[in-house]
C-alpha positions in Angstrom: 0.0 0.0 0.0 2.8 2.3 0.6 4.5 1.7 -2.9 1.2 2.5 -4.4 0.8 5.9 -2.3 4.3 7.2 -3.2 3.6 6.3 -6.8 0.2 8.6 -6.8 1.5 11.2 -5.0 4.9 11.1 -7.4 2.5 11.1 -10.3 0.5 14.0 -8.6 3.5 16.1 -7.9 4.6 16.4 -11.5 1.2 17.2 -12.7 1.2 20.1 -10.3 4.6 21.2 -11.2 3.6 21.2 -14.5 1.2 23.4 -13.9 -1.7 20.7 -15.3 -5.2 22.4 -14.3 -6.7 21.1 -11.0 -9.7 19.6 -13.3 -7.7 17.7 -15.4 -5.6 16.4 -12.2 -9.2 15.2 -11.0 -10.0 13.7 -13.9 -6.4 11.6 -14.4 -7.3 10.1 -10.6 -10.7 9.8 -11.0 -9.8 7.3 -14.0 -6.7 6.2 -12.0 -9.2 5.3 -8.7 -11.5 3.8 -11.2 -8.9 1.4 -12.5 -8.2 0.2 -8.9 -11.1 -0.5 -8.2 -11.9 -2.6 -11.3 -9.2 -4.7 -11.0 -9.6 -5.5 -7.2 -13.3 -6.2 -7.7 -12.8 -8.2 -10.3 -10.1 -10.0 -8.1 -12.6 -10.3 -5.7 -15.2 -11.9 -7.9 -13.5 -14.3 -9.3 -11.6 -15.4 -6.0 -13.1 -17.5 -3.6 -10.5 -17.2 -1.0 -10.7 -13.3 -1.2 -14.7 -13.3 -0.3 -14.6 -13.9 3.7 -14.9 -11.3 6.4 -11.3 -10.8 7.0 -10.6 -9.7 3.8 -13.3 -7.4 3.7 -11.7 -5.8 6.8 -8.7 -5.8 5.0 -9.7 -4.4 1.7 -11.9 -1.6 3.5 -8.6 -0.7 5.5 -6.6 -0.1 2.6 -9.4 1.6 0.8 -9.6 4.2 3.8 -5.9 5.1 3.0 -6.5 6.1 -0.3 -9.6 7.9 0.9 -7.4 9.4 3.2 -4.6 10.3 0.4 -7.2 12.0 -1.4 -8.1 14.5 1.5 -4.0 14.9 2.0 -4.3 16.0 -1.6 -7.4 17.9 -1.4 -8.9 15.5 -4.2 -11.7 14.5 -1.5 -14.8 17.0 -2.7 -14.3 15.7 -6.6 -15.4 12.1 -8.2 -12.2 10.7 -7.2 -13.1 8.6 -4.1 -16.4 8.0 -6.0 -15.0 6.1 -8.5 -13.7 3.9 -5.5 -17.5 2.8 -4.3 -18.2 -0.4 -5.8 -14.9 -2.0 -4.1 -15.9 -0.1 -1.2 -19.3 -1.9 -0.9 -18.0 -5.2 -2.0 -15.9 -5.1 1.4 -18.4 -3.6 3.3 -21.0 -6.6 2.2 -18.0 -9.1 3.4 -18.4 -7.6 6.6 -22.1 -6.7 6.8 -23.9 -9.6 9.0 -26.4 -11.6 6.5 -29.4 -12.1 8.7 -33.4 -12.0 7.0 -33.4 -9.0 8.7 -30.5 -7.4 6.8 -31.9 -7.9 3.5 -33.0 -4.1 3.1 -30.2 -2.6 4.8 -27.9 -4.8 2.5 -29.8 -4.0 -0.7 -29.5 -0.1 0.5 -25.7 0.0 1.1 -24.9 -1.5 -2.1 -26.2 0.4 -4.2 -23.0 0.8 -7.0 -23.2 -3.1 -6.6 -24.9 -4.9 -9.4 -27.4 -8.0 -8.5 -25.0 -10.0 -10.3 -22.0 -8.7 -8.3 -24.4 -9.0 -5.1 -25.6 -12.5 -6.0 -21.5 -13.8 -6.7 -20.3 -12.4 -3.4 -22.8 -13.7 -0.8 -22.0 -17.4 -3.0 -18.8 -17.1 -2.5 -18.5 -16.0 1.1 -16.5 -18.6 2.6 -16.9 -18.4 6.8 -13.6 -17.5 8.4 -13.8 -19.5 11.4 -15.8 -22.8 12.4 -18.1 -20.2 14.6 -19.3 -18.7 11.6 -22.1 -20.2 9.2 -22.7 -20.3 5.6 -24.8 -18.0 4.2 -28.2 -20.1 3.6 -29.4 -19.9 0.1 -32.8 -18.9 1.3 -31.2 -15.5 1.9 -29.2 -14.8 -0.9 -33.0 -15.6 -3.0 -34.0 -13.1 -0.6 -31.7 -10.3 -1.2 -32.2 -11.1 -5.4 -35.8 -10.8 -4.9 -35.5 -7.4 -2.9 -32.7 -5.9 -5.8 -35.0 -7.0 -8.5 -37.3 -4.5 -7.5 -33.8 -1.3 -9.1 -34.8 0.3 -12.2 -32.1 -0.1 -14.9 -32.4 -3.9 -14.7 -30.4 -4.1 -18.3 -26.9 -3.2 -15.8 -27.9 -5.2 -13.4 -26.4 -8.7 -15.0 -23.2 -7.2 -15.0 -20.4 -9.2 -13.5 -17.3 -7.8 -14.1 -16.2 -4.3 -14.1 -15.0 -3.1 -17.4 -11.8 -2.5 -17.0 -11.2 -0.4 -20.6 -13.7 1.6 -19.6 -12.5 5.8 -19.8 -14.6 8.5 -18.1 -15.0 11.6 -21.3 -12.3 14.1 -20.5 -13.2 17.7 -19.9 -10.9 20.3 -21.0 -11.9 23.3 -18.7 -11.3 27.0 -20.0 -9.5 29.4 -17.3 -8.4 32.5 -18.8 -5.2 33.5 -17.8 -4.9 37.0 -16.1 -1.8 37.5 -18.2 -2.9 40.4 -20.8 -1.1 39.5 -24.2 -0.3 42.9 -24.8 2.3 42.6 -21.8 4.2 39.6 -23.3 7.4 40.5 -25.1 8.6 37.9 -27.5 12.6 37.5 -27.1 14.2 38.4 -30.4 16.5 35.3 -30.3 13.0 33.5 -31.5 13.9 35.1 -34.8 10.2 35.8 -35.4 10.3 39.4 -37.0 6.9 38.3 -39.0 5.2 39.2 -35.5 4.4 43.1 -35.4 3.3 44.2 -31.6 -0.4 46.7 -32.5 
């Protein structure tokens, strides 16, 4: 987790130095945070021995530093942590207890989650410890019935994050409070065509 925090903020550091608008810094992390989370919740998905409570605690701890590196970077009020929510609710369903009454409280808090995604989690959840029990198939039908009910049922078979997947970039116009009539052009330029009016 470290490596990966001293890569972002290396790669946030020469943006800024290059004087790269704050917009377009937002938009490179947003598609960054995105990234990371598709690959771990694909990871997640397609590992059994990733889909237990532990690693839910796990995951969610390491998601809170990057949460935590975008406030350090004042990246927190943007889309950047956004982009970081279906992971996010992937761990906090590894966690979440999966009693009948949980189904609506479940259904609620993942809500970036697809029924798909939903369904292949609570099948894979493996129980950490002998004191733990399986989680009866009578719930998971549950849950499905309850997430039926979401609109946009055309997303909702969706396993897999797509991973090639780019958010449009925005190129955001600031003018610059340098008045052209101010610049002088260095005659080493060689650029006697230009005439200052």
């Amino acid at each position: 987790m470290d490596v990966l925090q001293k890569e972002l903020t290396a790669f946030y550091r020469v943006l800024s130095l290059h004087g790269v608008d704050p917009e377009l810094i937002t938009q490179v992390f947003r598609q960054i945070f995105y990234f990371i989370c598709a690959g771990a919740l694909n990871n997640l998905l397609l590992r059994k021995d990733m889909c237990h409570w532990s690693k839910g605690m796990q995951i969610r701890y390491n998601l809170s530093h990057l949460e935590q590196w975008c406030r350090d970077q004042k990246l927190q009020d943007s889309c950047v942590t956004e982009s970081l929510q279906p992971i996010i609710q992937a761990s906090q369903l590894l966690q979440a207890r999966k009693n009948d009454e949980d189904v609506i409280s479940i259904c609620e808090m993942c809500d970036k989650l697809s029924i798909a995604q939903i369904t292949k989690i609570l099948n894979l959840y493996t129980p950490s410890d002998e004191y733990e029990e399986r989680i009866p198939v009578s719930f998971i039908r549950k849950i499905q019935a309850k997430l039926s009910e979401r609109e946009d049922n055309q997303q909702q078979t969706v396993l897999l994050m797509d991973t090639k997947f780019a958010f449009p970039v925005r190129f955001p116009f600031n003018p610059s409070n340098i008045r052209l009539e101010d610049v002088s052009i260095p005659d080493a330029i060689n650029l006697n065509m230009l005439k200052k009016v």
